[in-house]
C-alpha positions in Angstrom: 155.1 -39.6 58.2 154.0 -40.6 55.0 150.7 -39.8 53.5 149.8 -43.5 53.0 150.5 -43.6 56.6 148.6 -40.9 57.8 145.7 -41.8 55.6 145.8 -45.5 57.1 145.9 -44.0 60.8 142.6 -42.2 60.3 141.1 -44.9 58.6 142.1 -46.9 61.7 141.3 -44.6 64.5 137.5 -44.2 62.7 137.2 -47.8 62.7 138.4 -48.4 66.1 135.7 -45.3 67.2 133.0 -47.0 65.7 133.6 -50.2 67.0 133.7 -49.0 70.5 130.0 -47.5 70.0 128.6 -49.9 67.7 125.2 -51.0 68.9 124.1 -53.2 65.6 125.5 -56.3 65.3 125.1 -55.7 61.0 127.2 -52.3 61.2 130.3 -53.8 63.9 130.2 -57.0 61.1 131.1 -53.9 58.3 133.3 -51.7 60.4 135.3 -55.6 60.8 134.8 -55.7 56.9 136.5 -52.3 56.4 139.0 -52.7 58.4 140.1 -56.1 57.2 140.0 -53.9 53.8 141.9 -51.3 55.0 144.9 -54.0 56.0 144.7 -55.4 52.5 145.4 -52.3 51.3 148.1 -51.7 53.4 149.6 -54.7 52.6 149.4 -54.0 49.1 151.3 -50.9 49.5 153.9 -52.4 51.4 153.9 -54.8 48.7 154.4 -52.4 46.2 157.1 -50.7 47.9 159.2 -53.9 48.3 158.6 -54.6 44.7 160.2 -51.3 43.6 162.8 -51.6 45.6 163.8 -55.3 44.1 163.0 -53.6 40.7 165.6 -50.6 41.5 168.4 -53.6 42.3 168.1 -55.8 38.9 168.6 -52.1 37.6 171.7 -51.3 39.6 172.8 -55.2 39.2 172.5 -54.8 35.3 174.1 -52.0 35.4 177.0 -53.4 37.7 177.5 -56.5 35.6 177.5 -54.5 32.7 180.2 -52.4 33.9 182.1 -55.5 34.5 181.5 -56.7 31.3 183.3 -53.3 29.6 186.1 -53.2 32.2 187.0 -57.3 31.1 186.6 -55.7 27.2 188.6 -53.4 27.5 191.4 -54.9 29.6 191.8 -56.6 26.4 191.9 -54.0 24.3 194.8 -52.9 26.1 196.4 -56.1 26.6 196.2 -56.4 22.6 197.9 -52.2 22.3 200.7 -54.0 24.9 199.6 -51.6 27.9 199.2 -53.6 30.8 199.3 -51.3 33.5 195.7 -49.7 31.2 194.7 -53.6 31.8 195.3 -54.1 35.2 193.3 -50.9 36.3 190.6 -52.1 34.0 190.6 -55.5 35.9 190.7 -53.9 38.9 187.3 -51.8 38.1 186.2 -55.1 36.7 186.5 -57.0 40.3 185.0 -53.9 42.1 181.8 -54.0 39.6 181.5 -57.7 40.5 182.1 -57.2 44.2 179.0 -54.7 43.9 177.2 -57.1 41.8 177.5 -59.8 44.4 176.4 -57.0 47.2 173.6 -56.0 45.1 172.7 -59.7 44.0 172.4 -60.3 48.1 170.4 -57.8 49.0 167.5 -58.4 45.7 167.6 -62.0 47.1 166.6 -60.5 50.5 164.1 -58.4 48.8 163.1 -60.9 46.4 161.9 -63.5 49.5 159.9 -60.6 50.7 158.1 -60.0 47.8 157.5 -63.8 47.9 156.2 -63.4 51.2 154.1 -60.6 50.8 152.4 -62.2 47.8 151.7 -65.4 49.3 150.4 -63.2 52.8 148.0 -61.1 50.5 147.1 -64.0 48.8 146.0 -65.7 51.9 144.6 -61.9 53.3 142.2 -61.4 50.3 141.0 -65.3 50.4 140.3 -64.7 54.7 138.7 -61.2 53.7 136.8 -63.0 50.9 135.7 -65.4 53.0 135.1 -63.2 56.4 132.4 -61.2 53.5 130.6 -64.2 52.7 129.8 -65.4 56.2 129.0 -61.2 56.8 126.2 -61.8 54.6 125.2 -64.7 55.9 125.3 -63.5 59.4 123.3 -60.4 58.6 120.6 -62.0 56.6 120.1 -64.4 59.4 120.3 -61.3 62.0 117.8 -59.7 59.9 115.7 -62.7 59.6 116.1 -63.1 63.4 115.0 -59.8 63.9 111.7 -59.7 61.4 110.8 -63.0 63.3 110.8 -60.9 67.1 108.8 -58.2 65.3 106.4 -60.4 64.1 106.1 -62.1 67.6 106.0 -58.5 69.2 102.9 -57.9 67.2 101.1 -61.2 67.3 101.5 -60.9 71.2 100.2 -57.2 70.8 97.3 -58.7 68.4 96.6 -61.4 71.5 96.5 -58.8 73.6 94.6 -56.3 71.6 92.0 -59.2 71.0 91.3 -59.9 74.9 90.3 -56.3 75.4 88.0 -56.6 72.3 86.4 -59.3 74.1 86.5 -57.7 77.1 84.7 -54.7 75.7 82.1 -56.7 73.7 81.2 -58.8 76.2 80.8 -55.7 78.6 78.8 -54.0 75.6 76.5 -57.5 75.4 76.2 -57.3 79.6 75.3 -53.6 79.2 72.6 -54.6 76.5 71.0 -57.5 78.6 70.8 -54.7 81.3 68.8 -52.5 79.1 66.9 -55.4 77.7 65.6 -56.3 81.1 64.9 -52.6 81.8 63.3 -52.0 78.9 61.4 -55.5 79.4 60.5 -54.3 83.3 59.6 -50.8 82.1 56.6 -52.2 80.0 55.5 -54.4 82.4 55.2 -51.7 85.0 53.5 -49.1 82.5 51.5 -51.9 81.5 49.6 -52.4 84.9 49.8 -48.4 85.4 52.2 -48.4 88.5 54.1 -46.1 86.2 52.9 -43.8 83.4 53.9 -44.0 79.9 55.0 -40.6 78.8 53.9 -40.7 75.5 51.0 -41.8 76.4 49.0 -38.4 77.1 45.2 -40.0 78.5 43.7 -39.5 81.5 43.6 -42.2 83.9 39.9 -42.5 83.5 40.4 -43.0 80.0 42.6 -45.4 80.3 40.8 -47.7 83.0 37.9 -47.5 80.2 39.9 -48.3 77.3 41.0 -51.2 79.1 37.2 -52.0 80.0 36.5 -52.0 76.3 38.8 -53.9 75.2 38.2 -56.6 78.3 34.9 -56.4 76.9 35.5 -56.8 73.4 37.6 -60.3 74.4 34.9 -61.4 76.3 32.0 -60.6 73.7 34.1 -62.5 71.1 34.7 -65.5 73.6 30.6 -65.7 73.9 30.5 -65.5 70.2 33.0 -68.5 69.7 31.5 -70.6 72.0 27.9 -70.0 70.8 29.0 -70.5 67.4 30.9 -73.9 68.8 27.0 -74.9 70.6 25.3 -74.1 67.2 27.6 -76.8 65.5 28.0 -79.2 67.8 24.1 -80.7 67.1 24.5 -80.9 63.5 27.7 -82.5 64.0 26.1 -85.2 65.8 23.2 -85.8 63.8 24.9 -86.5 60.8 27.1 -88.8 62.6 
């Protein structure tokens, strides 16, 4: 096993681990993201591998036609020195470079319509990936957005509620203070006409029934004044009418 390989495995069984657990939406849309990343990469790899090997055939092909090329020279040469039998084995090398050539030709046109097809499928990956990122962001944003709006509605519905028991409690604390009003209000009243004693009030009761003798008095002396002061200018009133 490669190391690429082995790398790539973990990467994928870490991924695949997390996606089984994943609970927020946001982190299964960036484990998708990764892992869409990590093919890419494998692809590019792959890619890279093919490519080498198309590169290590053009090297062997120039190689082979090269060899070719210096086998038809030299048959010449010893064509021109009148050995033949020199030129024949130099022809025959010659037709064994070529038959390599055309071997080697065949399989870098193989290759080559891999490379070709790697290209144009990592091409087309990194476009999808590109993409698959954009609408991510999108989807998050709005998940987020979606998510701020359900707090916000959590807490105006706790607000609501947290309102109704303020009115609740104020309107027991105003029910409380009517009771204490009328208490307060029935309390005077009864100290008032004695049935109860006011405790901060520290006369006997003798002085109190003359206190209010005194100042029953004091009302009715000033009545008698009023009224004789009303007799006294009534006349005059009338005479100078």
């Amino acid at each position: 096993m490669s190391l690429f390989k082995h790398a790539s495995e973990i990467v994928q069984a870490r991924i695949n681990h997390f996606l089984d657990n994943a609970e927020d939406p946001s982190e299964t849309l960036d484990l998708s993201y990764e892992k869409m990343m990590s093919n890419l990469q494998d692809t590019k790899r792959h890619l890279a591998d093919v490519a080498t090997e198309k590169l290590s055939l053009e090297h062997q092909m120039a190689d082979a036609k090269k060899a070719a090329d210096q086998a038809d020279a030299d048959a010449r040469t010893a064509l021109q020195a009148n050995r033949e039998d020199l030129a024949k084995a130099e022809l025959t090398q010659k037709q064994a470079a070529l038959a390599k050539l055309q071997s080697l030709q065949e399989a870098h046109d193989k290759i080559a319509a891999q490379v070709d097809k790697l290209t144009e499928f990592e091409t087309k990956l990194q476009d999808r990936i590109e993409s698959f990122r954009t609408q991510k962001e999108v989807m998050k944003g709005e998940l987020a957005a979606s998510q701020a709006e359900i707090q916000a509605e959590n807490s105006l519905s706790g607000l609501g509620k947290g309102m109704n028991d303020a009115g609740e409690a104020m309107q027991r604390v105003q029910d409380r203070l009517g009771q204490s009003q009328s208490k307060a209000e029935a309390m005077e009243a009864l100290m008032d006409s004695g049935a109860i004693d006011d405790p901060l009030d520290h006369r006997s009761k003798t002085d109190k029934e003359m206190a209010q003798l005194r100042e029953q008095s004091g009302v009715d002396d000033d009545l008698a004044r009023l009224k004789a002061e009303m007799a006294k200018s009534q006349p005059a009133k009338d005479s100078g009418s």
